[in-house]
N, CA, C and O of each residue as an XYZ file, in Angstrom:
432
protein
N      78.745     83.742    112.442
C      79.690     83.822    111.345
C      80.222     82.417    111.054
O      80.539     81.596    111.914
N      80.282     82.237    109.637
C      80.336     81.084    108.922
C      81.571     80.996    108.542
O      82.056     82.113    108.362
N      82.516     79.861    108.280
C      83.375     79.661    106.410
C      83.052     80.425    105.722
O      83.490     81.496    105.301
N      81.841     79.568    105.536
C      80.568     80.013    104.223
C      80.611     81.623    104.464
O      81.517     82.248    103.912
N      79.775     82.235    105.174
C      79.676     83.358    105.232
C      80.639     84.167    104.636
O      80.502     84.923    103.674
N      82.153     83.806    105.660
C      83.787     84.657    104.512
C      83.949     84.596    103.464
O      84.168     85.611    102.803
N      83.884     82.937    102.731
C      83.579     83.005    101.009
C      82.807     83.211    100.516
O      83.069     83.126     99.316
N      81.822     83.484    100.690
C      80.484     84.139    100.201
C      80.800     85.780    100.148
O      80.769     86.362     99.064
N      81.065     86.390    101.219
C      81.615     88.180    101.170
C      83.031     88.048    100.301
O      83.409     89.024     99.652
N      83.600     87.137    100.306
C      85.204     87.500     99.980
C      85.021     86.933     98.048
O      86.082     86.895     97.425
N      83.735     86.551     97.285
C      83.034     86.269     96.328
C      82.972     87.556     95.326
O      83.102     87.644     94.105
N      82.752     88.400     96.223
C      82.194     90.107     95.421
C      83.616     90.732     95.001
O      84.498     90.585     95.847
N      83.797     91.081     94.391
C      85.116     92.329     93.564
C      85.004     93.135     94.716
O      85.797     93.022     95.650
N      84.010     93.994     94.712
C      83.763     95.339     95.509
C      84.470     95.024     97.206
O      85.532     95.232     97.793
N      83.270     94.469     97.461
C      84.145     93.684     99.079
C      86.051     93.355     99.192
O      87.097     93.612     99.787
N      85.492     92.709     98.253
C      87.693     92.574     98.502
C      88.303     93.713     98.479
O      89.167     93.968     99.317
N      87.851     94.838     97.233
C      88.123     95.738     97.332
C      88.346     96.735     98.489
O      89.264     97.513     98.744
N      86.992     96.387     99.195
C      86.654     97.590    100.552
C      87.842     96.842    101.175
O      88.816     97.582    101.312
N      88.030     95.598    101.585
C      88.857     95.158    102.490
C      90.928     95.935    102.423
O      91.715     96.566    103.129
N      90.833     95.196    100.893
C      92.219     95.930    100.539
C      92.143     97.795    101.042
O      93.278     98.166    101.340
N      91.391     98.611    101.138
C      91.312    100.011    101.175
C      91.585     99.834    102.879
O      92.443    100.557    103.384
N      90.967     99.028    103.590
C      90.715     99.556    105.068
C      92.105     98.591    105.599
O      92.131     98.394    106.814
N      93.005     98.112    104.955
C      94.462     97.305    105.087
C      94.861     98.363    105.840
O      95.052     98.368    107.057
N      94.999     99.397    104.952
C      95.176    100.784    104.989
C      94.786    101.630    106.797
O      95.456    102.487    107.374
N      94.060    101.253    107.053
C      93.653    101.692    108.133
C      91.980    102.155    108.149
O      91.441    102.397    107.068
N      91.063    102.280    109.648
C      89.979    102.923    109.297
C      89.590    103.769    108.547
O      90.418    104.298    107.805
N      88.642    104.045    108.511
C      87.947    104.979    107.448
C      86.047    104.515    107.200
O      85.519    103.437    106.928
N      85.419    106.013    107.471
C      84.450    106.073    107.482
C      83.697    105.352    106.459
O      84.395    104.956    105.525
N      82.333    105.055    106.389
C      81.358    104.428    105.036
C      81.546    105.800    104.108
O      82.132    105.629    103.039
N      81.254    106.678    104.318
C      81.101    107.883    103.645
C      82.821    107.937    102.638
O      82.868    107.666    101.438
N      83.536    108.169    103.119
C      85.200    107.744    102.748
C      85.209    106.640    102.301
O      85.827    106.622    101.237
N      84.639    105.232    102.725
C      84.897    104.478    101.587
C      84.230    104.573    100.231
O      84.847    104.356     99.188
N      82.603    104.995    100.292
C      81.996    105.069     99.414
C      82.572    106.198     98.371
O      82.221    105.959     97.215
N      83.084    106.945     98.466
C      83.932    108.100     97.512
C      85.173    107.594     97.128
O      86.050    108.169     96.483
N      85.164    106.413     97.605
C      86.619    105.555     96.186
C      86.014    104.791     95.349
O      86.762    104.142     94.618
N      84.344    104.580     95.141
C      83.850    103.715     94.164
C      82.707    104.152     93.431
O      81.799    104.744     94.015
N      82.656    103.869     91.961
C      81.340    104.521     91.304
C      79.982    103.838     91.544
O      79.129    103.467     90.738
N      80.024    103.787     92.727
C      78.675    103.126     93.285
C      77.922    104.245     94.277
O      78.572    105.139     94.820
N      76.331    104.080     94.470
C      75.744    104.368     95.563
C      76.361    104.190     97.057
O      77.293    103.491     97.455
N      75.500    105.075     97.724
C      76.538    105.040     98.908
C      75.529    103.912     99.789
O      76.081    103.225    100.648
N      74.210    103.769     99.571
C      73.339    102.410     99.668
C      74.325    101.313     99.239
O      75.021    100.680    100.032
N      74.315    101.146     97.868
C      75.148     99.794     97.959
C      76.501     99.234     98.661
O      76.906     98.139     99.051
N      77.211    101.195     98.594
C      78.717    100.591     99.627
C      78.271    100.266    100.664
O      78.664     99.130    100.930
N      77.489    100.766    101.597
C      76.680    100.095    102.679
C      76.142     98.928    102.834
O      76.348     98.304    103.875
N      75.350     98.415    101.820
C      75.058     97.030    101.851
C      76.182     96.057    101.587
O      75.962     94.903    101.954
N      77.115     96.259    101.131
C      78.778     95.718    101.076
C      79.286     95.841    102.139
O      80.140     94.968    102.293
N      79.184     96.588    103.093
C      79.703     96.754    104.346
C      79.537     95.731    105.153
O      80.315     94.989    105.752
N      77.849     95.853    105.032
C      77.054     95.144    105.938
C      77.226     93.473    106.082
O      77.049     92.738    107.054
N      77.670     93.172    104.622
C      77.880     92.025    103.779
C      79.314     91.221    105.040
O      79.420     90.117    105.574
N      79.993     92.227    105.051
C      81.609     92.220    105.617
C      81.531     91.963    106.765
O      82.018     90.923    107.208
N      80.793     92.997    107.660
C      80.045     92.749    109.036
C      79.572     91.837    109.424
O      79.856     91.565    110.590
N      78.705     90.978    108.749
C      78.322     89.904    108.735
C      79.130     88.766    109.362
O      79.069     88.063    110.370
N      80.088     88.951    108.054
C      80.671     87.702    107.993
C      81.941     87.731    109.152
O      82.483     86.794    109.738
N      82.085     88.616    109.198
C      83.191     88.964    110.581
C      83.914     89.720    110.009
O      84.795     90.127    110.766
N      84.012     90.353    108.435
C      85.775     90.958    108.265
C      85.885     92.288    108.355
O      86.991     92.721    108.033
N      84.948     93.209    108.748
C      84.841     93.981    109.166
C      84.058     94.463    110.794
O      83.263     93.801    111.462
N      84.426     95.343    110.978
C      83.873     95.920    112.519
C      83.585     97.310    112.204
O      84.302     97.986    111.467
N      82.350     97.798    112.866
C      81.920     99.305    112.565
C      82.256     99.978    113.941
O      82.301     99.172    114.870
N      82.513    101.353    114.283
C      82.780    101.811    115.682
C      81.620    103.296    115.532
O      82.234    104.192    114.954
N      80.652    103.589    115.776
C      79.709    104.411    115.848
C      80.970    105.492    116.452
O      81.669    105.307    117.448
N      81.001    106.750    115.429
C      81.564    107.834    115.998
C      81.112    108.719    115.478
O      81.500    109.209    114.417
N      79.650    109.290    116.561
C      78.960    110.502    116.406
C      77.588    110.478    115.430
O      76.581    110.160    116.062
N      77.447    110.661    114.500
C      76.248    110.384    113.237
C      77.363    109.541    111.986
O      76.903    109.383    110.855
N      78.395    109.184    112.210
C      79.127    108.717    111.486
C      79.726    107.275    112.084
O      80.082    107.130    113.253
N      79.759    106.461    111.276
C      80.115    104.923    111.589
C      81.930    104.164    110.759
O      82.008    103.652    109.643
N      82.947    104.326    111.622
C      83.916    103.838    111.176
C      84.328    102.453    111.263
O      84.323    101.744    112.269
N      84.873    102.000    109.470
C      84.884    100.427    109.515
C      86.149    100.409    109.762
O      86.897    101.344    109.476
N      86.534     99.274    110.355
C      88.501     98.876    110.862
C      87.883     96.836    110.303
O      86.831     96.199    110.247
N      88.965     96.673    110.103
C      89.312     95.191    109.385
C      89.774     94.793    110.409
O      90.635     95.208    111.186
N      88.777     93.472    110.334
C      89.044     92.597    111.413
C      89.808     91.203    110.657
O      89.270     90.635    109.706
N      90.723     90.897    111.056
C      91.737     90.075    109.888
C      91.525     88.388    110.055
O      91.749     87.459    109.279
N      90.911     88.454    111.628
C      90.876     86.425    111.769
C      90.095     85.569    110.914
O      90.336     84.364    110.845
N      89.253     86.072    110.318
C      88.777     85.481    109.589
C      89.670     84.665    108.009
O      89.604     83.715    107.230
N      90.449     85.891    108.349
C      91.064     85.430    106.743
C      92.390     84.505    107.197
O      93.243     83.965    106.493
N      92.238     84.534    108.497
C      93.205     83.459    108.537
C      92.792     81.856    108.651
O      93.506     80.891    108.381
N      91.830     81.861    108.990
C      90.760     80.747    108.447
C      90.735     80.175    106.892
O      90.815     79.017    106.480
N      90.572     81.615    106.085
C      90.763     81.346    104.763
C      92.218     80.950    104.276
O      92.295     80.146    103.347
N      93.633     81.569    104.963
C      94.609     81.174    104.278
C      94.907     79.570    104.993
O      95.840     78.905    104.541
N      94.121     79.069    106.029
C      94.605     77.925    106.749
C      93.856     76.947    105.528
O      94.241     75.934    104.944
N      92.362     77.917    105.428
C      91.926     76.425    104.125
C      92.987     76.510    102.606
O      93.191     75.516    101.908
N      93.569     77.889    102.308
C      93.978     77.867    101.346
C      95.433     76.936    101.396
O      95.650     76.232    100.409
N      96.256     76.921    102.326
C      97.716     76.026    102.483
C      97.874     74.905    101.568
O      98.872     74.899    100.848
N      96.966     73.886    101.489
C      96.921     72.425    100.831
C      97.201     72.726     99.471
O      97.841     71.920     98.796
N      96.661     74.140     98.841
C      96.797     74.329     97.514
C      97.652     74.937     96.961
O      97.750     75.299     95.788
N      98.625     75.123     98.249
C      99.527     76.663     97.192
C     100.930     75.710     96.566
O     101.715     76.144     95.724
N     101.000     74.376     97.188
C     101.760     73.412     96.399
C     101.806     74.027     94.690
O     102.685     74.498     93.969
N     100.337     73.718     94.539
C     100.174     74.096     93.273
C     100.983     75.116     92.245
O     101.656     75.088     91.215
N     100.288     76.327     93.542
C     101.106     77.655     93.020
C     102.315     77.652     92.616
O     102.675     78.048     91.507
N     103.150     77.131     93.627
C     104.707     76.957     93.893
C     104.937     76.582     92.164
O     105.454     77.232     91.255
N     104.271     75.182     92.210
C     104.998     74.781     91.162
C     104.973     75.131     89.961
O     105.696     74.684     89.071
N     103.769     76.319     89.813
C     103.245     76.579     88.546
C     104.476     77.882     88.287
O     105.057     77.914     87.202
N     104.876     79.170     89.629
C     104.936     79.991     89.765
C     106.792     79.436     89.236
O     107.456     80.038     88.392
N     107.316     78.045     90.098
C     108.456     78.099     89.323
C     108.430     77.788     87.941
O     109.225     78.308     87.159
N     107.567     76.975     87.593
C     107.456     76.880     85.844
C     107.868     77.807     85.018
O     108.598     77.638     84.041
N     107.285     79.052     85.498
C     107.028     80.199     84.754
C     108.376     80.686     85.033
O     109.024     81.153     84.096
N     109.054     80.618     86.617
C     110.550     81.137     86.525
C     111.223     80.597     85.533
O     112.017     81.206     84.817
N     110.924     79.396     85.447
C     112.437     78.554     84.407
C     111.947     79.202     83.260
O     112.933     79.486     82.581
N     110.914     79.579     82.699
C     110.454     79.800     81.574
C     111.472     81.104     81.071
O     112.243     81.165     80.113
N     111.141     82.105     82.124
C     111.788     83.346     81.897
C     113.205     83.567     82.176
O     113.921     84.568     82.159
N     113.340     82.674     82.367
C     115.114     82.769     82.677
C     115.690     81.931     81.360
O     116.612     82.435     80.719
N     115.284     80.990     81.069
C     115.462     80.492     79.827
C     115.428     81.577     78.468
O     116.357     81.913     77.734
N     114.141     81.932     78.445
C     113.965     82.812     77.420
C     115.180     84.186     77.567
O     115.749     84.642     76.576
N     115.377     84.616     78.753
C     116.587     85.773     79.186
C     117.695     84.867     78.440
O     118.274     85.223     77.413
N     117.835     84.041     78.893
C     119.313     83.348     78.440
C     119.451     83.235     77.037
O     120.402     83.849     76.552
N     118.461     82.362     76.000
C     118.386     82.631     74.423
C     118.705     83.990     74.304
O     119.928     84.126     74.252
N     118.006     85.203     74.232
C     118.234     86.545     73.945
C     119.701     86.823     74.699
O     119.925     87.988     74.372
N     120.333     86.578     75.167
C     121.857     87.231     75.467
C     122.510     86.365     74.562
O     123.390     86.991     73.972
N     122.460     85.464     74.291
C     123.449     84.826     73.030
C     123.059     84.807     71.665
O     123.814     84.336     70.814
């Protein structure tokens, strides 16, 4: 398991998706695949995608395979993400002054 590998899985809609669902707690391939209008092949190959890369873990229970989120990886990702959220900050207060300004015109 790579960087590469996490941004490469964490790249797909669907994947982030599966990840946000299993936040939630385990839950079978079969259970995840019935929250998406996809094949249950492709939620699988999305799985597998996850597995891969480390952000998921499968636990064989019985003829059925449960995924649980394995989270270190993404702390890798928020350690590369830190340098940039400067950014955010400043964009995110921009937009405060913006709306508080605009609140303030409309009351007078």
């Amino acid at each position: 398991m790579s960087s590469e590998d996490v941004f490469l899985a964490l790249a797909n809609p669907v994947r982030r998706h599966l990840l946000e669902i299993l936040v939630e707690g385990p839950l079978t391939a079969g259970d995840l695949a019935s929250r998406f209008e996809l094949s249950r092949p492709a939620v699988a190959e999305h799985l597998q995608t996850l597995r891969k890369a480390g952000l998921v873990r499968d636990e064989p229970i019985g003829r059925q395979r449960r995924y649980h989120l394995t989270p270190e990886p993404l702390a890798d990702v928020g350690v590369w993400l830190h340098p940039f959220e400067r950014f955010w900050r400043e964009r995110l207060r921009s937009l405060a002054d913006l709306v508080e300004e605009n609140n303030s015109d409309e009351r007078n």
